[in-house]
VOVOKE-541086 format. One line per field, with one value per residue: residue number from 1; residue in three letters; z, y, x of N, C-alpha, C in turn. Coordinates in steps of 0.2 Angstrom, whole numbers, plus 5000, padded with zeros to 4 digits. Layout:
N
paro: (NUM_...)
lumba: (ALA_...)
nZ: (Z_...)
nY: (Y_...)
nX: (X_...)
caZ: (Z_...)
caY: (Y_...)
caX: (X_...)
cZ: (Z_...)
cY: (Y_...)
cX: (X_...)
***
This chain:
301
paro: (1_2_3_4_5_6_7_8_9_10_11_12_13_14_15_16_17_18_19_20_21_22_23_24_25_26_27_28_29_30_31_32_33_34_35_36_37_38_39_40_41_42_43_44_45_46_47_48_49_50_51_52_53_54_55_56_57_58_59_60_61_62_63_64_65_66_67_68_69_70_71_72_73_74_75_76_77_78_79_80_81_82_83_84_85_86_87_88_89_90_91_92_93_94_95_96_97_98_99_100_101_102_103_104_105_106_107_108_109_110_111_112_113_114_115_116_117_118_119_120_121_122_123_124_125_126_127_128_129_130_131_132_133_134_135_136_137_138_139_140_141_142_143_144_145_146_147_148_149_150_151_152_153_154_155_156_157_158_159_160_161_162_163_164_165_166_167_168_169_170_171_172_173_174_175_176_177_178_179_180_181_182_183_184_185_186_187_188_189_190_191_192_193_194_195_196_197_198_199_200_201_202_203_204_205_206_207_208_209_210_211_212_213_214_215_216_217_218_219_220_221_222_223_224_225_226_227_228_229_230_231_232_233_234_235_236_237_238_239_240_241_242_243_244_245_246_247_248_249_250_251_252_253_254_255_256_257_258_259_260_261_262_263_264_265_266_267_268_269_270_271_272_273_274_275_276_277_278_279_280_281_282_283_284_285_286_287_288_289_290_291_292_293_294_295_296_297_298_299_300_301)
lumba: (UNK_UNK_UNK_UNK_UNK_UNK_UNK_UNK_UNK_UNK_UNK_UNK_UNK_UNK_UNK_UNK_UNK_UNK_UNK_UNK_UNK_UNK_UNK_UNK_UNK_UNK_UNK_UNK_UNK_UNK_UNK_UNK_UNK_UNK_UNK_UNK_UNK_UNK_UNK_UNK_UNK_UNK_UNK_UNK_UNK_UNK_UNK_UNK_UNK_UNK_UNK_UNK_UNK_UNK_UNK_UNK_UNK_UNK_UNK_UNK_UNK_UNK_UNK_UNK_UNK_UNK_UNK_UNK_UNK_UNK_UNK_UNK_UNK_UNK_UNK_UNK_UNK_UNK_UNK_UNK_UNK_UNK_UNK_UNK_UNK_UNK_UNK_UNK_UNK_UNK_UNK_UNK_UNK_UNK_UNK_UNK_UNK_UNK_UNK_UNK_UNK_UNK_UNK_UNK_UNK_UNK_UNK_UNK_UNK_UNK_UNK_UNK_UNK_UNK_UNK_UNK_UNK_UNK_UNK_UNK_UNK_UNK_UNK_UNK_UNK_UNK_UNK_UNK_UNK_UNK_UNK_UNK_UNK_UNK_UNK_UNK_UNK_UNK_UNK_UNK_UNK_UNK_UNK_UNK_UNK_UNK_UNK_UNK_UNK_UNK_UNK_UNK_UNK_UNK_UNK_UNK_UNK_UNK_UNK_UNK_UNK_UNK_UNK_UNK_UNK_UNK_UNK_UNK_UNK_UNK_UNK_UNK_UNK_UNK_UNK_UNK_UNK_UNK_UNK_UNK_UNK_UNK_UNK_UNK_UNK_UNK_UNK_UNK_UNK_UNK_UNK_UNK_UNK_UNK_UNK_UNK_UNK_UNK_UNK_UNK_UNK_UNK_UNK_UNK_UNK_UNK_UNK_UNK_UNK_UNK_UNK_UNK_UNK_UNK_UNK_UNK_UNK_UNK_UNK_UNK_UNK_UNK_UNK_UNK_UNK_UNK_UNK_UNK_UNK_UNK_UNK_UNK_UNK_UNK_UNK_UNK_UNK_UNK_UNK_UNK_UNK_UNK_UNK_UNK_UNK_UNK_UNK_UNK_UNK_UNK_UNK_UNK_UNK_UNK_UNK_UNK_UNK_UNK_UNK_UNK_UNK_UNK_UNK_UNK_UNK_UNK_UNK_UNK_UNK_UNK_UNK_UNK_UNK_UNK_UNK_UNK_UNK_UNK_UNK_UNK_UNK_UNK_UNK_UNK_UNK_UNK_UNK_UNK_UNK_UNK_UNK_UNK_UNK_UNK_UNK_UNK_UNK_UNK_UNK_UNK_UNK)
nZ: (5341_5347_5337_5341_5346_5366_5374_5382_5400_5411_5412_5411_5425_5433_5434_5437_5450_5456_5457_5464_5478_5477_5480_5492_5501_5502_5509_5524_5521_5514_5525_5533_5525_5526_5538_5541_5528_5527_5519_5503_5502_5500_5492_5480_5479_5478_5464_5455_5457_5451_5438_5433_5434_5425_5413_5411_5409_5400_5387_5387_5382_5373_5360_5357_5351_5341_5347_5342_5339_5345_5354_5366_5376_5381_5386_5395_5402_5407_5418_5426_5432_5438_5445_5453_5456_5461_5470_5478_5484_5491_5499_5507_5509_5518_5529_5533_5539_5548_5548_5544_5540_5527_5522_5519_5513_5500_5497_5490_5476_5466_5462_5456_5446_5437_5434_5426_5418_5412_5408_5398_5391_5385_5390_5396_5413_5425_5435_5443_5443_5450_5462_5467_5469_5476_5487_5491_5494_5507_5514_5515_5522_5535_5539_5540_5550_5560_5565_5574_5569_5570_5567_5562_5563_5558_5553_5550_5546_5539_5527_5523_5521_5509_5499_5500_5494_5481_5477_5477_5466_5455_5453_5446_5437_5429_5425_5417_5405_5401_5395_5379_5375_5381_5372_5360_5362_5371_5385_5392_5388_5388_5403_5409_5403_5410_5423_5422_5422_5433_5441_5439_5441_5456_5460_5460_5469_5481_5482_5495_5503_5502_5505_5517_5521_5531_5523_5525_5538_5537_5540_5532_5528_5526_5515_5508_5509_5499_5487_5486_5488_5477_5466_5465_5468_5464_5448_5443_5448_5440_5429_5426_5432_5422_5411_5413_5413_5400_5394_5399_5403_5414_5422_5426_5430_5440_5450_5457_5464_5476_5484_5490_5503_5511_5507_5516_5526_5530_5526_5538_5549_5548_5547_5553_5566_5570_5577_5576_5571_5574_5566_5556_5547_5542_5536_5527_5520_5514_5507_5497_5492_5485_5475_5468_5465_5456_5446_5441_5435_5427_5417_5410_5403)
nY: (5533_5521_5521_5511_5506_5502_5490_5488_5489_5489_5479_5470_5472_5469_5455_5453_5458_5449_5437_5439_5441_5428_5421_5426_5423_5409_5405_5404_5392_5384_5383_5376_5363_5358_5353_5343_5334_5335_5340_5337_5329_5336_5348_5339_5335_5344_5351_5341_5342_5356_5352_5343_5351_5359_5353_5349_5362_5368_5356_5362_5374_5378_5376_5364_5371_5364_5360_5365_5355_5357_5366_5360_5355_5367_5371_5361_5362_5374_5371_5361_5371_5381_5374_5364_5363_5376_5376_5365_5370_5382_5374_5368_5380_5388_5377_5377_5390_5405_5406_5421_5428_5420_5423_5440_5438_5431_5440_5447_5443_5452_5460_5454_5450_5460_5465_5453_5455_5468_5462_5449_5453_5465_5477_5492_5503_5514_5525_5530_5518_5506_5512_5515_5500_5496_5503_5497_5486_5488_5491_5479_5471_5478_5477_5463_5461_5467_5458_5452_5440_5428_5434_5428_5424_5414_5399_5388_5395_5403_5396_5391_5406_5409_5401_5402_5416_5412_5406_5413_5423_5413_5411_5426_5423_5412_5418_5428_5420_5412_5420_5423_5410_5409_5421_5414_5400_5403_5408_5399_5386_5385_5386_5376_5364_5369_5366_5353_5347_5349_5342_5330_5329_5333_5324_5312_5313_5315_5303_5292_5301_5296_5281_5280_5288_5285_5285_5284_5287_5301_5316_5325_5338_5342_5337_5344_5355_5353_5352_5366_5373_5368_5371_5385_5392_5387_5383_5393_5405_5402_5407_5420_5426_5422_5427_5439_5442_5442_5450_5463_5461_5455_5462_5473_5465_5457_5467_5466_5457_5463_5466_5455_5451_5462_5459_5447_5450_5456_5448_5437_5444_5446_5433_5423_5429_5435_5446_5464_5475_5494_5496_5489_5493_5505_5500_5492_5503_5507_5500_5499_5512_5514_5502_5510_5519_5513_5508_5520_5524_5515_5518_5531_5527)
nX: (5558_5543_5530_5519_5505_5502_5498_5483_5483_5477_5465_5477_5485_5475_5474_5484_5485_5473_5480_5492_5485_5478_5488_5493_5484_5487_5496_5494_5486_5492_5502_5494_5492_5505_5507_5500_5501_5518_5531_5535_5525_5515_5517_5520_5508_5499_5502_5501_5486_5486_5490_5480_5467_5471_5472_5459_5453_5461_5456_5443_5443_5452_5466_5478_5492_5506_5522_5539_5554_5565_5563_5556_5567_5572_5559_5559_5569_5567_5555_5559_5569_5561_5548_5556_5569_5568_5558_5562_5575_5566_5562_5573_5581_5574_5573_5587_5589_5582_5564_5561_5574_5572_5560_5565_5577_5572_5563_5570_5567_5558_5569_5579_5570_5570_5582_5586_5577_5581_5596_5593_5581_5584_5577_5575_5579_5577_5581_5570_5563_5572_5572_5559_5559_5566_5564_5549_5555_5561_5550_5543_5553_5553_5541_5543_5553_5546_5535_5542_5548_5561_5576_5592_5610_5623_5636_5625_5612_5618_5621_5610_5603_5611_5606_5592_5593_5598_5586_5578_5586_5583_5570_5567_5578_5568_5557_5559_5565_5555_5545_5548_5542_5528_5521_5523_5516_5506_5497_5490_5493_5509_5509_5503_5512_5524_5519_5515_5527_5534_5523_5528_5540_5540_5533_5540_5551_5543_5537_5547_5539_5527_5524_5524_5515_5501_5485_5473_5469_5472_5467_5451_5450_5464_5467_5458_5465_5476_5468_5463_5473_5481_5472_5470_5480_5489_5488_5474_5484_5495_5491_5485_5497_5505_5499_5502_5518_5516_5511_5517_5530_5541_5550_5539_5529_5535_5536_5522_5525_5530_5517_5511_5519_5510_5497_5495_5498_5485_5476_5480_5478_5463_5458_5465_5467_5481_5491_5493_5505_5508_5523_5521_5510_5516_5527_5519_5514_5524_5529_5518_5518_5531_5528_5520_5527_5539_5530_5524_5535_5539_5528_5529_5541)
caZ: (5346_5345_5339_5341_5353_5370_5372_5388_5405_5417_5414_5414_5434_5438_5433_5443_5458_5458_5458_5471_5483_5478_5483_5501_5504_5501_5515_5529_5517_5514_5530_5538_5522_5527_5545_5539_5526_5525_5514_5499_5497_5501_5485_5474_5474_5475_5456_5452_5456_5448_5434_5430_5434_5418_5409_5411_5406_5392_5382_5386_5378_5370_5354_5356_5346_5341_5350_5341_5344_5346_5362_5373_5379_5383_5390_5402_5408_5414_5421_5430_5437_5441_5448_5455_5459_5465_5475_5483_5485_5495_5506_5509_5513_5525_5533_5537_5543_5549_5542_5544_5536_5520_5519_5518_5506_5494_5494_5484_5469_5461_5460_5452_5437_5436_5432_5422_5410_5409_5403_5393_5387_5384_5397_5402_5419_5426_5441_5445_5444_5455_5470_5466_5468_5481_5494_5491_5498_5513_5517_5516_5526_5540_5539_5542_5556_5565_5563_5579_5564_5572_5561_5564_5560_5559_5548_5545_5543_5533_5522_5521_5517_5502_5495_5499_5490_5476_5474_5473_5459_5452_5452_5444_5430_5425_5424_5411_5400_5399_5391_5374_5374_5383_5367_5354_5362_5374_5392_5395_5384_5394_5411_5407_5402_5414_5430_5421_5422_5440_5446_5437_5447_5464_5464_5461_5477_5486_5485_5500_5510_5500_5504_5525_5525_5532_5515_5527_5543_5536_5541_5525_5528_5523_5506_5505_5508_5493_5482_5486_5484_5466_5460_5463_5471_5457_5441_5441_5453_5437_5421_5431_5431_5416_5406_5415_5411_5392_5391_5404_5402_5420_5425_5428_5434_5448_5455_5463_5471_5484_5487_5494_5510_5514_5510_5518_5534_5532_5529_5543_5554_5548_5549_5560_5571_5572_5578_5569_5573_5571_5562_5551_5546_5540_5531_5521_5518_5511_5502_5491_5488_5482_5468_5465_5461_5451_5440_5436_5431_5419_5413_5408_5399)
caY: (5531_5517_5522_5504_5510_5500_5484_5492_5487_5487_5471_5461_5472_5467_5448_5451_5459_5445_5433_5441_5437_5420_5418_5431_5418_5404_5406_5401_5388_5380_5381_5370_5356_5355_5352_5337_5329_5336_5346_5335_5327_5341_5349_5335_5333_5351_5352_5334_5345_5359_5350_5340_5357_5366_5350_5352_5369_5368_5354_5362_5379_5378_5371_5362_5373_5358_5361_5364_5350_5362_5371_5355_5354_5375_5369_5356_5366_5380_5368_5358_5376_5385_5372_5359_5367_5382_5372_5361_5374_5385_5370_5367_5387_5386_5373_5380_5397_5407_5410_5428_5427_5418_5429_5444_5436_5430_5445_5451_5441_5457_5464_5449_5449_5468_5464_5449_5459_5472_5459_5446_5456_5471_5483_5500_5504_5519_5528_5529_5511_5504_5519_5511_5494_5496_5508_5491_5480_5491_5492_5472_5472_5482_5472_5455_5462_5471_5455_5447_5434_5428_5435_5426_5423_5409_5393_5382_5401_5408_5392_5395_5413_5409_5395_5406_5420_5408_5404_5420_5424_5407_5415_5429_5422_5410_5422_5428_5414_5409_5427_5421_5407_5413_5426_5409_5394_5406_5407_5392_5380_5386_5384_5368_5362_5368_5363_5347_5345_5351_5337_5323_5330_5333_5317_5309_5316_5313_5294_5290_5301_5294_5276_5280_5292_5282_5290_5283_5292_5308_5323_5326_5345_5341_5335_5350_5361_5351_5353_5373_5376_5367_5372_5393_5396_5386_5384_5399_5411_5404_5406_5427_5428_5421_5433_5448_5442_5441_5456_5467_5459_5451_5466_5476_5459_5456_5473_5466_5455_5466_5467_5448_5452_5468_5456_5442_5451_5459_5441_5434_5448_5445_5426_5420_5434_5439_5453_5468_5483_5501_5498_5483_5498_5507_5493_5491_5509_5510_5495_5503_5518_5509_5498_5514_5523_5512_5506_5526_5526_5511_5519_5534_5526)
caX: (5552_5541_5524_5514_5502_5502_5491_5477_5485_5472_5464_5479_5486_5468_5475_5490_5480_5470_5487_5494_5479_5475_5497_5495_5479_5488_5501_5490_5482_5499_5504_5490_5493_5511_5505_5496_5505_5522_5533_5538_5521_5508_5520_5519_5500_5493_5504_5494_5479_5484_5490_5475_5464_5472_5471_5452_5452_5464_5452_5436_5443_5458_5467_5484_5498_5514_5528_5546_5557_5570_5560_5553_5572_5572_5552_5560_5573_5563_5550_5563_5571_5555_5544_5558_5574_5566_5554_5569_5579_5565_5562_5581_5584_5570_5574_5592_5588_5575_5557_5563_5577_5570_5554_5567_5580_5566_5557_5572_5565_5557_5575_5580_5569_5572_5589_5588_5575_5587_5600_5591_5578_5587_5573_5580_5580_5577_5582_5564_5562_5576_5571_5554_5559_5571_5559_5543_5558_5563_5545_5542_5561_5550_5534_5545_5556_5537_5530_5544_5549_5569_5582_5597_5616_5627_5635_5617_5610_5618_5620_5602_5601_5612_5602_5585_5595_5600_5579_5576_5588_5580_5563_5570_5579_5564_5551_5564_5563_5548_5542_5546_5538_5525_5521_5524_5512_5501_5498_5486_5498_5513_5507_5500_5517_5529_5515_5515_5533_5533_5520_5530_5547_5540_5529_5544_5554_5538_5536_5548_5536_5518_5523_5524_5509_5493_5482_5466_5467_5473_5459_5452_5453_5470_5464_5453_5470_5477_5462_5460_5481_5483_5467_5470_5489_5497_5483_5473_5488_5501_5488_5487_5503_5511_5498_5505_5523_5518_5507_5518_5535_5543_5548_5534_5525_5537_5533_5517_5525_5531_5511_5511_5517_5507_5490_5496_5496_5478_5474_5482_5474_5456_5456_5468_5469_5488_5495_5497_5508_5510_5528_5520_5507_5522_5528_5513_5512_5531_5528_5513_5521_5536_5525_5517_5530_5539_5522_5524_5542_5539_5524_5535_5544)
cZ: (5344_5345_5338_5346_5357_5373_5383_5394_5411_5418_5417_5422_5436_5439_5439_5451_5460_5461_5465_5479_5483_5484_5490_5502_5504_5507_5520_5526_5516_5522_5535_5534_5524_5534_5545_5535_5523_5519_5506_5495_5500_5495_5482_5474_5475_5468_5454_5451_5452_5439_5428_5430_5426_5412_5406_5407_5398_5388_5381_5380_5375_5365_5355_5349_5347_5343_5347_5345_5348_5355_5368_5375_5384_5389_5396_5405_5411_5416_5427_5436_5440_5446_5451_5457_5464_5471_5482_5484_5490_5502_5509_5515_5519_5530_5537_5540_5543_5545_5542_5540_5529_5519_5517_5511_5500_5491_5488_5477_5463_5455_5455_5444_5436_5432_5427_5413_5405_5405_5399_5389_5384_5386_5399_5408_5421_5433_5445_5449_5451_5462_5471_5470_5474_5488_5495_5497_5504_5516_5519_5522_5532_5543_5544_5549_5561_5568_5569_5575_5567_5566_5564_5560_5562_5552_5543_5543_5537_5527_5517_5516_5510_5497_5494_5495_5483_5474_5471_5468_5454_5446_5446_5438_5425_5423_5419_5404_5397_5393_5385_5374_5376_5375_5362_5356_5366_5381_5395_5393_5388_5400_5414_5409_5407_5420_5427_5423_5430_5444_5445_5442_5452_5465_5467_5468_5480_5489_5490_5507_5509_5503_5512_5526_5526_5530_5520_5533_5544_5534_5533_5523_5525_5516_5503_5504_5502_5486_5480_5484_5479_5462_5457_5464_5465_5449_5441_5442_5445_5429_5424_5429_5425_5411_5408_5414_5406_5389_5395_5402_5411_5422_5429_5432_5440_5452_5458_5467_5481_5488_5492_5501_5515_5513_5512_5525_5535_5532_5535_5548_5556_5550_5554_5566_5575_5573_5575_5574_5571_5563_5556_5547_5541_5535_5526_5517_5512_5506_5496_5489_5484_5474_5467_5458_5457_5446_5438_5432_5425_5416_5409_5402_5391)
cY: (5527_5519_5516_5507_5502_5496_5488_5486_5487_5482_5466_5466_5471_5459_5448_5452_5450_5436_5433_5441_5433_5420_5421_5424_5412_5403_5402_5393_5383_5378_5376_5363_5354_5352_5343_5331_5328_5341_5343_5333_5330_5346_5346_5335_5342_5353_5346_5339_5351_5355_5347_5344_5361_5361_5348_5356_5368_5365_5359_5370_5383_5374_5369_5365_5366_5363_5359_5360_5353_5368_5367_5354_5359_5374_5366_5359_5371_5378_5365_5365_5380_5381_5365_5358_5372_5378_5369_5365_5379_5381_5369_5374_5389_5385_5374_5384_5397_5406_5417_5432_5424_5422_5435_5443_5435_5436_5449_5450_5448_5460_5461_5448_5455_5467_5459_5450_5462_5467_5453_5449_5463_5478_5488_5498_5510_5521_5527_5521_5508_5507_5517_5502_5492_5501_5501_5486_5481_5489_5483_5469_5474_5479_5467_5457_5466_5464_5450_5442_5434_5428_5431_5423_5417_5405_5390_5390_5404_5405_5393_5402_5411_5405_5400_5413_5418_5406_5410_5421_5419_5408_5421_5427_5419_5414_5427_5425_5412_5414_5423_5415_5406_5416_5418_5405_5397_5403_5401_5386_5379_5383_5378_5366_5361_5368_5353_5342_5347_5345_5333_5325_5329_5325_5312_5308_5314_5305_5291_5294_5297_5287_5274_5284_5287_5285_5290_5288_5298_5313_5324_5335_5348_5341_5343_5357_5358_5356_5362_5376_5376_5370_5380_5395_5393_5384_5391_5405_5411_5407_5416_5428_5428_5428_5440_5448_5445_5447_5461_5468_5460_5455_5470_5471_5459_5462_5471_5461_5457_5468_5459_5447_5456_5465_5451_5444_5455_5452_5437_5437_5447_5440_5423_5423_5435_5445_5457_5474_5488_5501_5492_5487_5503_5507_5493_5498_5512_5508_5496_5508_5516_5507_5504_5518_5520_5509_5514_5526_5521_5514_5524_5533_5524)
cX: (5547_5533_5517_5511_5502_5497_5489_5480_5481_5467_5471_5481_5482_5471_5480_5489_5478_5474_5489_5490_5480_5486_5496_5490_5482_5493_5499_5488_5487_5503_5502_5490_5499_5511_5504_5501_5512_5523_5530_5528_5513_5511_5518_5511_5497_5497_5500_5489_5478_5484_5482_5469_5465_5472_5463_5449_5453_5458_5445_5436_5449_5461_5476_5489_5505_5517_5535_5549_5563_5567_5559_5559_5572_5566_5555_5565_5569_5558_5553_5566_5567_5551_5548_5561_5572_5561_5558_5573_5575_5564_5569_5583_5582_5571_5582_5592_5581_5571_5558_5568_5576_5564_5558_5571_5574_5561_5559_5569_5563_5563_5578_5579_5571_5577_5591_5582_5578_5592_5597_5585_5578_5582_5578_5576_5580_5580_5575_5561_5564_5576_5564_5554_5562_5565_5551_5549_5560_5556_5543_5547_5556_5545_5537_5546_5549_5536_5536_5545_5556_5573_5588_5603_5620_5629_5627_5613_5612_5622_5612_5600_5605_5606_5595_5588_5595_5592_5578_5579_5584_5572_5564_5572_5572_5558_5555_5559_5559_5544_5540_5543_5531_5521_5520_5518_5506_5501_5496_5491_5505_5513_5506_5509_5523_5524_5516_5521_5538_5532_5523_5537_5545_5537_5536_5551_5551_5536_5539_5542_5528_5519_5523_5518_5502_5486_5475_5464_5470_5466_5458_5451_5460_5471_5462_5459_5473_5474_5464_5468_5482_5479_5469_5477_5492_5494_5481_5480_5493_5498_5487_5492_5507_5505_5502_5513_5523_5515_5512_5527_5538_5546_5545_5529_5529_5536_5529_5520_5525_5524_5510_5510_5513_5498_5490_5497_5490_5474_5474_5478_5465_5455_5459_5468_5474_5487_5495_5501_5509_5514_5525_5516_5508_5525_5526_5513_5519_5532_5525_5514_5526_5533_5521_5521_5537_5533_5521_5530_5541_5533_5527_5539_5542)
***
């Protein structure tokens, strides 16, 4: 039995709390940039902005660790597949099928790291765990279908759902990967790195739509939704996140996610003024038992 004692967990799930918000907030917030200026290049520049956000940070309070030459390969692949692949790939799955159908597949992501813990980083699993992990998903499953979202089957469908399946594992593997190094250059150094490697990919997709967008008579509320997405949903949301990866391990991290959709309709409720119902009530409540009672079974452990 391992007696290192166990680095204090309640600051960093306050990080991933705090993650999980800025990301349910961001929903709405992306949804009115994409309104505006498109998919590809309301992507590509809230990464510019996050990018040049953590590039900010970094100098003002941080010291450049060298990067093995032997890693920046390892570094660009799981930049390319977490912020490039996974991105084009959720815009693809999307855009085949439902939004109800891709909010449900996706949400599998949890399960995904769960299981790519278990085998790359050699993570027990527990019964508790998986009855945890699996009762969050049911409840999320609940929420979507409440919430009148059109499920539907067919060819372009259920070309889709694979693809949106296939991100999710995506997400899952790379929140793997990163871990170690992660642990070796540190959060902020990270982040940086593979956001950097993100902006320079997406922009590069984006240029057939930047050189058709009329930059001058675009609302600048548009901008403002740019600004406020890169700055928190993908700088701060990922420098959150990856600590809780590296202090928690991608496991236990992906747990909160199943909290995303259950504040992303207390949000929508507040601001936008959707709908709520009973069985979305339900949802939410299946949901948070769910991450409870796996976040006891890894405790446990």
């Amino acid at each position: 039995m391992n007696s290192r004692p166990s680095p204090p967990r309640y600051p960093v799930e306050s990080m991933l709390m705090a993650a999980v918000v800025i990301w349910a907030a961001n929903y709405p917030l992306s949804k009115y940039g994409l309104s505006g200026l498109g998919v590809f290049l309301f992507n590509g520049l809230r990464f510019v902005v996050a990018s040049l956000f953590l590039v900010l940070v970094f100098l003002r309070r941080f010291q450049w660790m060298p990067v093995a030459r032997t890693d920046w390969m390892k570094l660009l692949g799981i930049g390319v597949l977490a912020n490039i692949i996974y991105q084009a790939a959720f815009v693809a799955g999307l855009n085949l099928t439902t939004s109800g159908n891709a909010a449900v597949l996706l949400s599998t992501s949890p399960l995904w790291t769960l299981l790519f813990d278990a085998r790359i980083n050699k993570q027990p699993i527990s019964a508790g765990m998986i009855s945890g992990m699996g009762m969050s998903l049911c409840g999320v499953v609940l929420i979507i279908v409440a919430s009148e979202q059109e499920l539907e089957l067919g060819k372009a469908a259920f070309a889709g759902d694979l693809i949106c399946l296939g991100a999710a594992a995506l997400s899952g593997l790379t929140n793997n990967l990163q871990r170690p190094f992660l642990i070796r250059y540190g959060v902020p150094q990270l982040s940086l790195i593979l956001i950097l490697i993100g902006a320079v990919g997406l922009m590069i997709i984006a240029v057939p739509s930047a050189v058709h967008t009329p930059w001058l008579t675009v609302h600048w509320s548009f901008y403002a939704a740019v600004l406020a997405s890169g700055a928190f949903s993908i700088a701060i949301g990922s420098l959150f996140w990856n600590r809780g990866i590296k202090e928690l391990g991608p496991g236990r991290a992906a747990n909160f996610n199943n909290l995303i959709p259950v504040l992303a309709l207390v949000i929508s409720y507040l601001f936008l003024g959707e709908k709520l119902y009973f069985t979305q009530f339900v949802g939410a409540a299946i949901t948070i038992a769910g991450v409870w009672y796996a976040r006891r079974s890894w405790n446990s452990l």
